[in-house]
DOBAPA-762837 format. One record per residue (C-alpha): residue number from 1; chain; x, y, z. Coordinates in nm, 2 decimals, m for minus. Layout:
N
REC i ch east north up
REC NUM A X Y Z
...
***
This chain:
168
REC i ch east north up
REC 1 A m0.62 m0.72 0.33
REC 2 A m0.37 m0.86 0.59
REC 3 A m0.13 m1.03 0.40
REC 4 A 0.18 m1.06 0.67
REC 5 A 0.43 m1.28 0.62
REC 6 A 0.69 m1.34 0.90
REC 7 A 0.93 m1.11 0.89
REC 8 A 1.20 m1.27 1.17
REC 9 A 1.29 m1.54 0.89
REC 10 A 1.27 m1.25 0.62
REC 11 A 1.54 m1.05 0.81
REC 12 A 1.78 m1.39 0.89
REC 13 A 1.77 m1.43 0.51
REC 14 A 1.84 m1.05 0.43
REC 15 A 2.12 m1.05 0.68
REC 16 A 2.30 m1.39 0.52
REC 17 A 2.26 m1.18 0.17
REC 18 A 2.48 m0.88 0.31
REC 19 A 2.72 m1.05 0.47
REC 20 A 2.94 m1.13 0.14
REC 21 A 2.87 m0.79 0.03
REC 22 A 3.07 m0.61 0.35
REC 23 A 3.34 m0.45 0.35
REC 24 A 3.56 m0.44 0.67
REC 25 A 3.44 m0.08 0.71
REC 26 A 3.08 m0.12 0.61
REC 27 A 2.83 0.13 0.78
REC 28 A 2.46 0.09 0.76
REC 29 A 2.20 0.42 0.66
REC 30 A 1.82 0.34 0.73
REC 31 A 1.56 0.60 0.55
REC 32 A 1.32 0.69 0.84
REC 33 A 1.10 0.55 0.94
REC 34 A 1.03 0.20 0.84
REC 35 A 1.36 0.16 0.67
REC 36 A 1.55 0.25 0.99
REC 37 A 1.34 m0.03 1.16
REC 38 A 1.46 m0.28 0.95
REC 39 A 1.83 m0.12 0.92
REC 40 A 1.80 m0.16 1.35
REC 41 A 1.73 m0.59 1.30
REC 42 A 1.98 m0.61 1.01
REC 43 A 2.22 m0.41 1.20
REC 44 A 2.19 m0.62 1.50
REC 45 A 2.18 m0.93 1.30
REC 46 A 2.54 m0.83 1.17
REC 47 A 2.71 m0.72 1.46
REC 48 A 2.82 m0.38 1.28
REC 49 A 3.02 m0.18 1.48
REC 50 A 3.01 0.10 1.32
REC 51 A 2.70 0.34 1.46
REC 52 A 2.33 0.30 1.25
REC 53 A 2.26 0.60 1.07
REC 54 A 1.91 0.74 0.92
REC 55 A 1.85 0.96 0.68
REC 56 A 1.52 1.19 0.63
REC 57 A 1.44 1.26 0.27
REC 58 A 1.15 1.50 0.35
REC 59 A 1.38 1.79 0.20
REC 60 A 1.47 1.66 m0.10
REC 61 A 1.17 1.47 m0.24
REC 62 A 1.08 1.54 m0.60
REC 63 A 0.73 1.61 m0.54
REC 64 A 0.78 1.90 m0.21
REC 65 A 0.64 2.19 m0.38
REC 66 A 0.34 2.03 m0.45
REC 67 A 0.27 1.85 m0.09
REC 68 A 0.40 2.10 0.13
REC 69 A 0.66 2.05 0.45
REC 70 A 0.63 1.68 0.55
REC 71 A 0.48 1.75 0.93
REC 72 A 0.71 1.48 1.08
REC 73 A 1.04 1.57 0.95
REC 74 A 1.37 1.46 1.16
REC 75 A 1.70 1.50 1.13
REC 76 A 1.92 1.31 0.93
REC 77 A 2.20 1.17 1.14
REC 78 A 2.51 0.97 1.00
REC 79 A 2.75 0.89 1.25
REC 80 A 3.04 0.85 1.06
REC 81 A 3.28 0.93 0.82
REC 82 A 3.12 0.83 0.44
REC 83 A 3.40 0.86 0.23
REC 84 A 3.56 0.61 0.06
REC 85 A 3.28 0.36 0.30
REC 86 A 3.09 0.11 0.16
REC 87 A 2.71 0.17 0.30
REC 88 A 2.44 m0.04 0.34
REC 89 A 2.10 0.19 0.21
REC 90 A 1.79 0.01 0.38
REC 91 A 1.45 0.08 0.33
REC 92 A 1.11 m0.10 0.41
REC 93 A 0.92 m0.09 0.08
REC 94 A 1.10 m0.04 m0.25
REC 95 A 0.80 0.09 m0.52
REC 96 A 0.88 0.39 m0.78
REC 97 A 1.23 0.44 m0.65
REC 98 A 1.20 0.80 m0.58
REC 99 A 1.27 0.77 m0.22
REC 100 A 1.58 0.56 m0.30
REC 101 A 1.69 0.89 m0.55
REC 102 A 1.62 1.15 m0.26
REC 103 A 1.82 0.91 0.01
REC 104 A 2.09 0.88 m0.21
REC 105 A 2.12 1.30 m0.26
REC 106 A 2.10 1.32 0.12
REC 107 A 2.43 1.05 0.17
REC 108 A 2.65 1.23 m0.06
REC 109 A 2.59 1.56 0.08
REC 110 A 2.77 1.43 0.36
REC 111 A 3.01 1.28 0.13
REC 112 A 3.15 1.02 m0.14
REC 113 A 3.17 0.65 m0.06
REC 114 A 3.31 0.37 m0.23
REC 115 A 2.99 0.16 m0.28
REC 116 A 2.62 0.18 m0.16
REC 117 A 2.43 m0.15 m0.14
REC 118 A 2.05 m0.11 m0.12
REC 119 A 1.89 m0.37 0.09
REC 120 A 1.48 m0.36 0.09
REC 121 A 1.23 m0.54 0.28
REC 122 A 0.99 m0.59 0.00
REC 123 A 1.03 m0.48 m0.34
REC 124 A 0.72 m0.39 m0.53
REC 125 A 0.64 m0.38 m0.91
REC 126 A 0.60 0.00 m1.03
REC 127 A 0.92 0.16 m1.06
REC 128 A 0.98 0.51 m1.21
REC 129 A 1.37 0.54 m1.20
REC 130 A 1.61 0.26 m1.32
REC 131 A 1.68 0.19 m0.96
REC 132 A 1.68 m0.17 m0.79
REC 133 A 1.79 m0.34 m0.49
REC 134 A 2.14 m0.55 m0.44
REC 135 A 1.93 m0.72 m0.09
REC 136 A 1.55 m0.80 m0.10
REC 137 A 1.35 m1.00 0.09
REC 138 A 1.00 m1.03 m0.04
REC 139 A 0.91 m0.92 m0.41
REC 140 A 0.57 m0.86 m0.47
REC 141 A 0.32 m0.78 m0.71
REC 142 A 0.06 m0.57 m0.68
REC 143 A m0.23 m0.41 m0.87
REC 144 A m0.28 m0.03 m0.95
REC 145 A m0.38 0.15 m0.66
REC 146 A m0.28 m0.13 m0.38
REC 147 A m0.03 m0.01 m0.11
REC 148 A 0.18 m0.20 0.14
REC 149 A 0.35 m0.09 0.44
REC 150 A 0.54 m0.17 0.73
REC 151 A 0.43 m0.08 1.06
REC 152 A 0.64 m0.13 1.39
REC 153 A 0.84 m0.11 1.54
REC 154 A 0.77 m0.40 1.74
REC 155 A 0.65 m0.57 1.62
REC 156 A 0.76 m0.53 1.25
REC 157 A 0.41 m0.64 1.01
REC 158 A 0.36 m0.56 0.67
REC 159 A 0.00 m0.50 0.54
REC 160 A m0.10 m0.49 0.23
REC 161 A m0.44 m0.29 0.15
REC 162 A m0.60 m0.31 m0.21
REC 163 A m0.56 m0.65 m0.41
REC 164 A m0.24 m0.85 m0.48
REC 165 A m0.18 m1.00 m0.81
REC 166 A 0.11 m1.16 m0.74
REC 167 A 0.37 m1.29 m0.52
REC 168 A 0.71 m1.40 m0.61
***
């Protein structure tokens, strides 16, 4: 099922959200690869000045042993100082939260900063780890099994396969 709503008007609302929640030195992380396309329009939206950086989680998911080395992983890249920074964490769809735990490790290897908002796209029911988003712009409902996902980058859709139960 094709269930896409516009995201353009999803973003504009995500953006006025973050805004009260920057800091003069605010930098923005995207998790590849749909969260770095909506970190690029919120960034954008913004006017950061500060350089976008992504993150890869491949290496430190909990489940790596058992599916093996992810065969598009990329390097992380984070432009800037993260000490002491507020960052904004984007990713596309917010589910059992174990992406959001392995993105997390991956920033503070690089180092310690004052405050990391999460900003999602959609946030879906069947969380794992007490972990929830400051910034979301859809919540949705599904049932077991359903999936939904972002595809892009231009342009951004999200498609939802398997039934819904319900929106919020």
């Amino acid at each position: 099922m094709n269930d896409s709503p516009e995201i353009e008007p999803i973003l504009d609302q995500m953006a006025a959200q973050l805004r009260p929640l920057l800091a003069e030195d605010a930098a923005m992380v995207g998790i590849y690869t749909g969260g770095v396309w909506v970190a690029q329009a919120l960034h954008q939206r913004l006017g950061l000045e500060t350089e976008l950086g992504q993150v890869d989680i491949s290496f430190y998911r909990d489940d790596f042993t058992r599916i093996g080395l992810h065969p598009e992983v990329r390097a992380s890249h984070i432009p800037f100082d993260v000490d002491n920074r507020v960052i904004i964490l984007v990713d596309d769809v917010l589910h059992t939260g174990r992406t959001i735990r392995a993105a997390l490790n991956e920033i503070f290897d690089y180092g310690r900063p004052a405050r990391i908002v999460l900003a999602v796209l959609v946030d879906r029911d069947g969380r794992e780890l007490p972990i929830q988003a400051d910034v979301v712009g859809l919540h949705r409902r599904l049932a077991a099994g359903a999936q939904i996902k972002l595809t892009g980058p231009a342009p951004l859709q999200l498609v939802t396969r398997g039934a819904t139960e319900h929106k919020a």
